[in-house]
Residue frames as qw, qx, qy, qz and C-alpha x, y, z in Angstrom:
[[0.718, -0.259, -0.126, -0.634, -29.49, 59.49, -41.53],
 [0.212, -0.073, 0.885, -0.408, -29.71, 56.89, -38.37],
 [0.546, -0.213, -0.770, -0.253, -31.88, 53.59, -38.47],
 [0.288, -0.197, 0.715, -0.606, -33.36, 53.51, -34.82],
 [0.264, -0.161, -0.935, -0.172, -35.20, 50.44, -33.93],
 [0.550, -0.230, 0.069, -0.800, -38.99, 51.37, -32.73],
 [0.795, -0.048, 0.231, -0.559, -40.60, 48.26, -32.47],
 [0.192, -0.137, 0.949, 0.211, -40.62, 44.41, -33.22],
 [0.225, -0.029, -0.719, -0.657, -42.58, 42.99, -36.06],
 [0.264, -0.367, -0.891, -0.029, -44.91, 40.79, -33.55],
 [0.010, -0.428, -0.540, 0.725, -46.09, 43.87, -31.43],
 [0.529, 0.347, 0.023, -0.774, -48.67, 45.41, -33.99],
 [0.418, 0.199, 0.826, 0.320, -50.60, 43.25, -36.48],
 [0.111, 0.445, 0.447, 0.768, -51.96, 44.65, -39.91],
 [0.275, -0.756, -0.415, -0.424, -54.26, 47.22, -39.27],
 [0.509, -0.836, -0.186, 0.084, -52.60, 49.03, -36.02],
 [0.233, 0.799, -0.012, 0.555, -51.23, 51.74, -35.40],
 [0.759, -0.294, -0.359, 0.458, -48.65, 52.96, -32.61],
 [0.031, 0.952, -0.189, 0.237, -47.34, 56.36, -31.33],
 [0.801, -0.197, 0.058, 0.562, -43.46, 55.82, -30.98],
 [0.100, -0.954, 0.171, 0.227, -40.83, 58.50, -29.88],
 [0.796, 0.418, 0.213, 0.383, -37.67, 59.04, -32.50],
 [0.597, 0.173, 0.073, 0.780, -34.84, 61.11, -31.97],
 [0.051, -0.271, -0.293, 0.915, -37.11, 63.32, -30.15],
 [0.491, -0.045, -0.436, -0.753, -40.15, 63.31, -32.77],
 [0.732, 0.207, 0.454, -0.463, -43.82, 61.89, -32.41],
 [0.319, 0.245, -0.723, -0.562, -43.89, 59.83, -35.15],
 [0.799, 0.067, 0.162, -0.575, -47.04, 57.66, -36.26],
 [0.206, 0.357, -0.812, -0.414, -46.05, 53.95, -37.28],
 [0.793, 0.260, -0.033, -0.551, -49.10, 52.01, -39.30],
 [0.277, -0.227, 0.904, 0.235, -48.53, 48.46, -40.10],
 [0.744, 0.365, 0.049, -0.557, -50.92, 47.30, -42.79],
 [0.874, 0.100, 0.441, 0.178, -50.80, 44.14, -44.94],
 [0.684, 0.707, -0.061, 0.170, -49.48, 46.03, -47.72],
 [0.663, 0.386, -0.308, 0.563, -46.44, 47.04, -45.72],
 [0.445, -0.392, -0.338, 0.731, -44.87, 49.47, -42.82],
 [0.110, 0.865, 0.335, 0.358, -45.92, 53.51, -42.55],
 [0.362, -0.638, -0.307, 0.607, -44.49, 56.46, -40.46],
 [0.059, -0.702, -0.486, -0.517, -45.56, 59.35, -40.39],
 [0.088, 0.275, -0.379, 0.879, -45.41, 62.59, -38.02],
 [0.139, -0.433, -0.875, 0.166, -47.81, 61.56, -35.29],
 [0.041, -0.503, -0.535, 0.677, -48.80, 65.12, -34.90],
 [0.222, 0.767, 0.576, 0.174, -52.18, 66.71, -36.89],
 [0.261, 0.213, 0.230, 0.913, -50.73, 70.51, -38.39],
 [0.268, -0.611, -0.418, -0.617, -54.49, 71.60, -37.92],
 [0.377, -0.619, 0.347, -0.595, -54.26, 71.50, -33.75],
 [0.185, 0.509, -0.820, 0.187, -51.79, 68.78, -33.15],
 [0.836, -0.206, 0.331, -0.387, -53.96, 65.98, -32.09],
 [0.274, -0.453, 0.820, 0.219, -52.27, 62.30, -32.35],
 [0.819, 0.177, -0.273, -0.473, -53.01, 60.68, -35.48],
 [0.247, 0.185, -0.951, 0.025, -51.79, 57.53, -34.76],
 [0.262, 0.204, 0.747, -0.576, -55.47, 57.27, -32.89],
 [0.437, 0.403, 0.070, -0.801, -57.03, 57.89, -35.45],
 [0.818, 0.345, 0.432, -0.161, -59.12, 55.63, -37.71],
 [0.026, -0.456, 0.691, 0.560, -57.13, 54.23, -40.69],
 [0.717, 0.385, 0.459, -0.358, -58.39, 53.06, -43.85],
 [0.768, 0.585, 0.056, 0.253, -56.26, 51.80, -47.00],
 [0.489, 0.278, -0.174, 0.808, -53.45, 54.55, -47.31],
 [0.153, -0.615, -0.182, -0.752, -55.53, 56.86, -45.54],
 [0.382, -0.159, -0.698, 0.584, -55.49, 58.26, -41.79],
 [0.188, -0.695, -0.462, -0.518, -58.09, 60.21, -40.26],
 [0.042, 0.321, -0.566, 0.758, -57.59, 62.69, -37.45],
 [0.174, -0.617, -0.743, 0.192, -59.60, 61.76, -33.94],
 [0.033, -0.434, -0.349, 0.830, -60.37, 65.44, -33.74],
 [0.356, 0.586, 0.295, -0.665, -61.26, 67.17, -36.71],
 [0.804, 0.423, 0.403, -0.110, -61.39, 64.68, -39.46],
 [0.397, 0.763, -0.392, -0.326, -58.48, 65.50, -41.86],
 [0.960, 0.049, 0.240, 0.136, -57.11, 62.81, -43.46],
 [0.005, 0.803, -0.539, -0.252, -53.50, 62.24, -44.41],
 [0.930, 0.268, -0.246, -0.058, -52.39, 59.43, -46.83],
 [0.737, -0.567, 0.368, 0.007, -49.66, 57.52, -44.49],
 [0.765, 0.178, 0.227, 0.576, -47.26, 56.36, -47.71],
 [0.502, 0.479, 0.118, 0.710, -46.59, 60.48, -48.13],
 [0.271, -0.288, -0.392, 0.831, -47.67, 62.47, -45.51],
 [0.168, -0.168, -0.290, -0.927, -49.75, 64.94, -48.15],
 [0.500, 0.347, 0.345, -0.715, -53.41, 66.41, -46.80],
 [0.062, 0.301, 0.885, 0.351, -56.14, 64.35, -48.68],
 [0.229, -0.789, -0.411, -0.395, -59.01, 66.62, -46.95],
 [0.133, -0.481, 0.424, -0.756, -58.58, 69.94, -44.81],
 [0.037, 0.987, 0.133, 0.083, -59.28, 71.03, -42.47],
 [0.434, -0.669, 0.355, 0.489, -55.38, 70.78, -42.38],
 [0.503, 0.789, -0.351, -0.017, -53.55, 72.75, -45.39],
 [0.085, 0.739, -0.667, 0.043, -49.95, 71.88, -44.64],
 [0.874, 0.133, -0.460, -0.089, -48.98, 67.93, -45.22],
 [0.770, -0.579, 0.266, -0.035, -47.14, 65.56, -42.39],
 [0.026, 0.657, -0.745, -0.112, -43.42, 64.13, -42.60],
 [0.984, -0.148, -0.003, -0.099, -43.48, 60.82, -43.47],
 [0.343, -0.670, 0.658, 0.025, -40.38, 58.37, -42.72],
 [0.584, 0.475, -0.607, -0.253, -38.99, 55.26, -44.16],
 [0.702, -0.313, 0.565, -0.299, -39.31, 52.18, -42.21],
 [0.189, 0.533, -0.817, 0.114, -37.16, 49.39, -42.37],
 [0.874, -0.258, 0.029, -0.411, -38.05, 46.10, -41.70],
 [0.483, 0.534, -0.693, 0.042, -34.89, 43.56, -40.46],
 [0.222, 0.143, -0.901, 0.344, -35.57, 40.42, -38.83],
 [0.114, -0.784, -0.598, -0.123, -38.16, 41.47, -36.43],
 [0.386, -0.377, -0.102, 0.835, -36.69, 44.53, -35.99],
 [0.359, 0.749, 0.444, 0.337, -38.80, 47.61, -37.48],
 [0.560, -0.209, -0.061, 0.800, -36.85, 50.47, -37.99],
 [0.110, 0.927, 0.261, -0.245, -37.41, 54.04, -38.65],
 [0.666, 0.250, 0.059, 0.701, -35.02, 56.74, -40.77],
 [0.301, -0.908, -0.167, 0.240, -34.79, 59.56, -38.80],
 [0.417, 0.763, -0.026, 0.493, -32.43, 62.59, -40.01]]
């Protein structure tokens, strides 16, 4: 597994959210106060980008059709997607925020 740097600490502040490309993946990465998030950026139910989508605690909310995916595991909290998102492992060195990408 490969670290790839995505971003620097100062470009998001708590509460925002970013669509950043990885090793050829969408991936979604959330900064909140509690910590760092990623997350496949793309909604299972009819691939809209959640990283647009309203966040709240652990919890992301598609802009289309409202499913919500908890952003520390990827796993469906409410349909109308069934099948859960990849999350990733993010790395935080210096200001350097990193992703683990397979």
């Amino acid at each position: 597994m490969a670290l790839l740097t995505v971003a620097h600490v100062s470009e998001l502040s708590p509460g925002e959210a970013r669509a950043v490309e990885v090793g050829g993946r969408a991936i979604a990465l959330f900064r909140r106060e509690e910590g760092w998030y990623a997350i496949d950026n793309t909604c299972p139910h009819r691939g809209c980008p959640l990283a647009e989508g309203e966040v709240e605690k652990f919890l992301v909310t598609c802009p289309c059709h409202g499913s919500q995916f908890d952003i520390r595991t990827g796993a469906v909290v409410m349909p109308p997607a069934l099948a859960p998102v990849r999350p990733y492992r993010v790395v935080v060195q210096g200001e350097d925020v990193q992703i683990e990408v397979p």
